[in-house]
Structure formats: structure tokens, C-alpha cells
N, C-alpha and C positions, 0 to 999 in steps of 0.2 A: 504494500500500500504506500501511495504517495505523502511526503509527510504534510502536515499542515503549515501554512507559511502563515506567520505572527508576525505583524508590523510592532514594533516596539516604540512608538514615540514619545521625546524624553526632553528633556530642557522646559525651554519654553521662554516666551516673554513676559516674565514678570517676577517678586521680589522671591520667585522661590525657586528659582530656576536653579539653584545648584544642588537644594533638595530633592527633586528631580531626578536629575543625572546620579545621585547616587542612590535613589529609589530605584533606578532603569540597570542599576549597576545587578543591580540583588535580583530583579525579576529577569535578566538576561539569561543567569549563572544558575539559578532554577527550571529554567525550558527545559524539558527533557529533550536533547539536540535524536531520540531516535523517532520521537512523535512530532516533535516542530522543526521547521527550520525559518530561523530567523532573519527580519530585517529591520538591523537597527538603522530608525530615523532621529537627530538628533534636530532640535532649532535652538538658535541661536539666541542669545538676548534679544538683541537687534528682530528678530522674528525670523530669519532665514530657516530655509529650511534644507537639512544637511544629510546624504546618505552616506552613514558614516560605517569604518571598521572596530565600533567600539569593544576595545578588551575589555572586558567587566571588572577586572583586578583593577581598568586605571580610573571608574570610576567611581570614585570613594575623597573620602577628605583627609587628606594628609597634613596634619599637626594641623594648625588653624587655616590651610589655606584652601579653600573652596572650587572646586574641578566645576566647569563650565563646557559647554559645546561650543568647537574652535573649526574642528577640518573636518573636510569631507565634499562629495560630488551635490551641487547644488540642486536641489529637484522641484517641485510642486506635486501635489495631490490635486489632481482635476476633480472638479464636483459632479463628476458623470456617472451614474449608475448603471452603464453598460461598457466600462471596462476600468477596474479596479488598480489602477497599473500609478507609479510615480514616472513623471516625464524630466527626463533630464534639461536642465534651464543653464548648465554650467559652461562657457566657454572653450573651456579645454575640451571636453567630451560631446559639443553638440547638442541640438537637439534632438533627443532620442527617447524611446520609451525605454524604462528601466526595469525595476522590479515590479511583481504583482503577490496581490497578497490575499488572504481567505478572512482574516481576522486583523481588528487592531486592540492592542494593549496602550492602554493613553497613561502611559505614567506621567501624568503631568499634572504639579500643582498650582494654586491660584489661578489668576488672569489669564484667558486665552485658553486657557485647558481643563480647568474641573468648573468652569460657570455656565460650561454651556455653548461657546463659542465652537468649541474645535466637534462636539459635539453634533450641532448644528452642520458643521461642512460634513461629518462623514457619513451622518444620515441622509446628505442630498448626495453622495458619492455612494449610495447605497453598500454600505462595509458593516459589516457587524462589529459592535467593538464590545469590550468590556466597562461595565458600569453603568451609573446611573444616566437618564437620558439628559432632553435641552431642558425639560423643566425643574427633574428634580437637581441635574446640575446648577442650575442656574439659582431657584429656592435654595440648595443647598451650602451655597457661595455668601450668597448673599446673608448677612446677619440678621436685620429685620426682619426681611419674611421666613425666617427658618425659626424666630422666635414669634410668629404671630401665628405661622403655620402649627406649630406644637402649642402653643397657649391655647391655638381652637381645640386641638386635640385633649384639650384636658390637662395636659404637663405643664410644673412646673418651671418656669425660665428664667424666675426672678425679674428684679426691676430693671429698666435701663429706657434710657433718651435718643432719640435721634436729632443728630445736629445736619446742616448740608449746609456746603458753602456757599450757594445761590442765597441763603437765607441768613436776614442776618441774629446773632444769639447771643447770648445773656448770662451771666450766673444762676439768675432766677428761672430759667429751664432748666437745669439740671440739680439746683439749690436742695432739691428734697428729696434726692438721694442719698442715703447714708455714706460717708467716708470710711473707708477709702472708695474711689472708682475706681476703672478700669477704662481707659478710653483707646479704640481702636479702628482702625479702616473696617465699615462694613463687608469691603471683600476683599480681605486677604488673610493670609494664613502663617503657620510657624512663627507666631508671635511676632511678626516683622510690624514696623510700624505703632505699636503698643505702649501705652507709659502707663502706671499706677501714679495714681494723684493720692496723696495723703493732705492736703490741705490746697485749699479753693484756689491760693495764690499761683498754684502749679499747672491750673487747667487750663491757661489757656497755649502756655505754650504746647501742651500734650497736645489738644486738638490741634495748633498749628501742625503737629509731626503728625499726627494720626490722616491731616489731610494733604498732606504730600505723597500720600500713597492714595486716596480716594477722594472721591467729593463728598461722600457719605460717612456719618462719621458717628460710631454708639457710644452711650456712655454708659456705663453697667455699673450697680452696686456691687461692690463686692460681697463674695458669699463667703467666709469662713467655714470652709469645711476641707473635708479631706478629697482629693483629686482623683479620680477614678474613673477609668474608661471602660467600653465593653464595644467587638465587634459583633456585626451582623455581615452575615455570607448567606445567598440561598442555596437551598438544596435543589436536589433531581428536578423537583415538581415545581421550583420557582419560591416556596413558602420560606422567609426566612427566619433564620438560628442563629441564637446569642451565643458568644464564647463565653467562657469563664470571666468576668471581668478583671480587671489590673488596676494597682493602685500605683503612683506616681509621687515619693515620699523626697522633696529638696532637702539637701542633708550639709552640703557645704555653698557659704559665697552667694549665696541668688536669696530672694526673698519671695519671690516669685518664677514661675516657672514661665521666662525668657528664651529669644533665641539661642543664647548663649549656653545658658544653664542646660538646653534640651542638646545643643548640638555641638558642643564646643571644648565646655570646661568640668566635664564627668561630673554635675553638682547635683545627681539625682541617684537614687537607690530604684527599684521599682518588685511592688510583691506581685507574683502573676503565680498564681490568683491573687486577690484582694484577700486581706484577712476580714471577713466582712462576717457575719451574721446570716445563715442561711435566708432568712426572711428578705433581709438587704438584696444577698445577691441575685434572690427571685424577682426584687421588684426592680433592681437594675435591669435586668435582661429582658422583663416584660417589657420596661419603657425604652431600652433600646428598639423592641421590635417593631413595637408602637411608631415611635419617630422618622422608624424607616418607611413604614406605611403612610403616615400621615404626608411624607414627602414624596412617595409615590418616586422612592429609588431603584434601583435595579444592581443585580450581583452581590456588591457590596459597601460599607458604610461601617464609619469607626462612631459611636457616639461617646461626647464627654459629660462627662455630669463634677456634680457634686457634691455630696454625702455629707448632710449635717447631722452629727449623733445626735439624735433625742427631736431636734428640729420641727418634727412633724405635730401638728395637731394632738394626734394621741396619742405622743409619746414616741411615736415609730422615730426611726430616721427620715429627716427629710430628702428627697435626691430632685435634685433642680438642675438642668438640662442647661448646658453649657452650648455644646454645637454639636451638630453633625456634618461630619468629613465624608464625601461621596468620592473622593480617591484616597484615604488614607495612606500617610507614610511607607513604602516599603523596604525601609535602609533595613544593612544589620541590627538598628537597636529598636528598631520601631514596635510601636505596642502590638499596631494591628496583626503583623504575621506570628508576634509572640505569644499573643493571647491565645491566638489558634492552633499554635503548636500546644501550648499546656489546656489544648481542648480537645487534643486528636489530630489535629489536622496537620503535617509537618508543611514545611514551606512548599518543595515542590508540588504536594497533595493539593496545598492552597490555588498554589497559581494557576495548574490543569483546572480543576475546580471552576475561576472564572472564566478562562478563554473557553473549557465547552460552555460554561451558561451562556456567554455571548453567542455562540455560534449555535445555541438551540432558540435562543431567539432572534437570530436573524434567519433564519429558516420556518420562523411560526407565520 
């Protein structure tokens, strides 16, 4: 049998672009090379878009310095749904048609890539991909509607503001949040763009930097409690299944869980499982499954919460829904493939796992 060709596209234009590349690094080096055969697409900051020779060992982050997509034969993806093929746009090589493919894996974070946009092109290029589609990527990117969508759903999301720069704002919009806040770009991710305000006098530079990355911009009470995440993957039949969830304990140097702290300067412990309270970790896993539905995702989805002992009305723990990630992480240290490992699933199990679900829904 012929093997399956898996487009792997990886970068991307926007503030996460090097978390990416070494998410693409980890999902590469798991393809089982006698069931797929790969083609790695890389784009560039800039948006180009690169068919590259990527060694998976080179993309990773070595001491603090950050791997990016640089080389490779220049292509496009035509938005054709009656031939699947990348057309070579490069100089040296001509114009030519290149590779073609059965399936795409979009490891790509933020902007451009899990809102919805690249989503968008490969549904009119008619391609099966892995993951959530244009809507739930797009609700799912987005902060506001991913907290209005799960508040209809029943969950809680705790309080938060929305500021935009077209409009103009105040102290006294956001005055009746409790301190500390959290102010951040509505879409973006890995903590990029993000400051903790501890006193009023701090906010408004925070929304200056929160809006250098968007024109949207949330302010969120802070919730004291403890950090803990849980995946959802679907199964055979589409219905999805919570992993064991994970806790995320900052142990040195960060006071919050920063770019840094996650990706940089080892300042986190992590229990996988959660040492949690069987009741807890039932009703984590319910409201992960919940969140996925209410967003109307597909394949998979990391959800974060967080866990206030005693918190709840009667006594329970409270769990208040932080975000849902419709392409979560897949580096070495990432929660999502670990969680699923200490759930059964090992990594390569994981990644098969999505590309058939893509590829039995692009056949429904």
C-alpha cells in the first residue's frame, strides 16, 4: 500500500512562530515514516511560504535562542479543490508543480494559523486537515467569544473587560475588577504580549503592550487558584475524551506562568496527573468536554482552567475556565501530548490518532 503523504505546516506569521517550529519539530519525528510520508512546509515570519528539508533534531530551542523558518524552495498552496499539489513560485526552480498531498497537519500557533485563516484557505483547496475548523478556530483564538461562548454554556470564566483601541477607555471600565488583573491581546497565545497589573498605576502601560500585539484587548480578574489543564482528542466515532488532567506548579523566579517561565528558564514543576480529588478531576474532564462542544471543535483541544479549593458555592472546588487551545503545544514538554501519554495514548499513538480523524472527515 501507498503510504499517506502528510503536509506538515509549521512557522507561521505571528508572535508564536518559533513555538511552532519546534511543535513541527516533535510531530515530524513521531510520523511513523512506514505509514506516512512527509512534507515538510515551513512559512516564514514575513508569511512566505517554504518547502523545506526540515531535520526534526534542528528544530528545537537551543539554550535561549529561538529556531525560526529561514530556507527552503518557495511555493504557494493554490485554493483549488481539484488538485491538491504546492506550485513552485521560486526562481531558481521555476514555475512548476511540486508536491501533493492526502492530508494536512497545521502545527501552527496564533495568527494566521489556529484562528481560522489558514483554515479557511484549505477548506476552499479542498484538503483534509487536522483540527478544529474556520469557526471553532476562529471562537477559539479569539478570547471574548471563547468566554461568552462557554459562559452561554453554563461555565464558569470568571470576570474580565474588553478594551479596543478604536474606542476610547478609562480606569473606570475596568475599576471593578479585583487586583490583580491580567491584561492581554485577545488573540494571541504563549503568554506573549501579557503583563499582571498589581496596582491601577501599571494599567495602562500593560494595555499599551497588550495592544501592540492586537487591537483587542481583555482585562481578566485574577483567579487564585491552582493551574491545571486537561486534553480532549476524539475517538473512532468523532465523541470526545478527556485525558487525565495536569497540574502546572511555578517553583522558581516567575510569579506567574510567562513566556519565559513556560519556555525558557525551567521555572515550572508539572504533576501529570493532577493530584486532585477524584470529584475535581470528574468535573475537570466533564467541563473540558463540555467547552469543546460548546465551540463546536474538531480532533483536538487543550482546555485550561483553574481550580479554587473550597471556591464553589457548596463547598466543592470551584474550576473556572481559563481558555481553550484548538492546536495545543506539541514540543517535548508540552502538557497536551503528556497528558495523553499518562492517559494511554503515547505520542506516536496520539498523532496517527489525528491525521486518520482528519482524513475520516474529509471523506464524510
Amino acid at each position: 500500500m501507498s503510504r499517506i503523504r502528510v503536509a506538515v505546516i509549521y512557522g507561521g506569521r505571528s508572535s508564536e512562530h518559533s513555538i511552532s517550529v519546534v511543535s513541527a519539530g516533535s510531530v515530524l519525528a513521531a510520523l511513523d515514516p512506514e505509514r506516512y510520508e512527509v512534507v515538510p512546509v515551513g512559512i516564514t515570519p514575513a508569511g512566505q511560504w517554504l518547502l523545506t528539508e526540515a531535520d526534526p533534531s534542528s528544530l528545537r530551542i537551543t539554550g535561549r535562542t529561538l529556531p525560526e523558518v529561514e530556507k527552503g524552495t518557495a511555493v504557494v498552496l493554490p485554493a483549488d479543490p481539484t488538485s491538491a499539489h504546492l506550485v513552485s513560485v521560486d526562481a531558481a526552480v521555476g514555475m512548476s508543480v511540486l508536491e501533493s498531498f492526502d492530508v494536512v497537519f497545521p502545527v501552527l500557533h496564533g495568527r494566521f494559523g489556529e484562528d481560522g485563516t489558514i483554515q479557511g484557505l484549505l477548506e476552499m483547496a479542498g484538503l483534509p486537515y487536522v483540527g478544529a475548523g474556520v469557526f471553532a478556530s476562529a471562537a477559539g483564538m479569539d478570547k471574548e467569544f471563547t468566554k461568552k461562548l462557554l459562559r452561554a454554556e453554563g461555565l464558569d470564566v470568571g470576570e474580565f473587560v474588553v478594551l479596543r483601541s478604536a474606542q476610547a477607555w478609562s480606569l473606570d471600565d475596568v475599576a471593578s475588577l479585583p487586583l490583580p488583573v491580567f491584561v492581554k491581546p485577545a488573540r494571541a497565545g504563549s503568554s506573549v504580549g501579557i503583563t499582571k497589573v498589581t496596582d491601577w498605576a501599571q494599567l495602562a502601560d500593560a494595555v499599551a503592550e497588550a495592544f501592540r500585539h492586537d487591537h483587542k484587548v481583555l482585562v481578566e480578574a485574577g483567579v487564585t487558584g491552582r493551574e491545571v489543564e486537561c486534553g480532549v482528542l476524539e475517538d473512532a466515532d468523532g465523541r470526545p475524551q478527556a485525558s487525565v488532567p495536569a497540574e502546572i506548579r511555578l517553583v522558581r523566579g516567575h510569579d506567574w506562568y510567562d513566556f519565559e517561565a513556560k519556555y525558557l528558564d525551567d521555572a515550572c514543576e508539572f504533576d501529570v496527573p493532577a493530584l486532585l480529588p477524584d470529584a475535581t478531576t470528574a468535573a475537570l474532564q466533564e467541563a473540558a468536554r463540555r467547552a469543546f462542544v460548546a465551540l463546536d471543535c474538531a480532533g483536538l483541544a487543550r482546555v485550561d482552567f483553574f481550580v479554587v479549593p473550597g471556591g464553589a458555592s457548596d463547598g466543592g472546588d470551584r474550576i473556572v475556565v481559563n481558555e481553550v487551545n484548538t492546536m495545543p503545544g506539541f514540543t517535548p514538554i508540552s502538557m497536551y501530548p503528556r497528558m495523553w501519554a499518562a492517559s494511554g495514548v503515547d505520542y506516536p499513538t496520539l498523532v496517527d490518532r489525528l491525521v486518520q480523524a482528519a482524513l475520516r472527515r474529509g471523506s464524510a
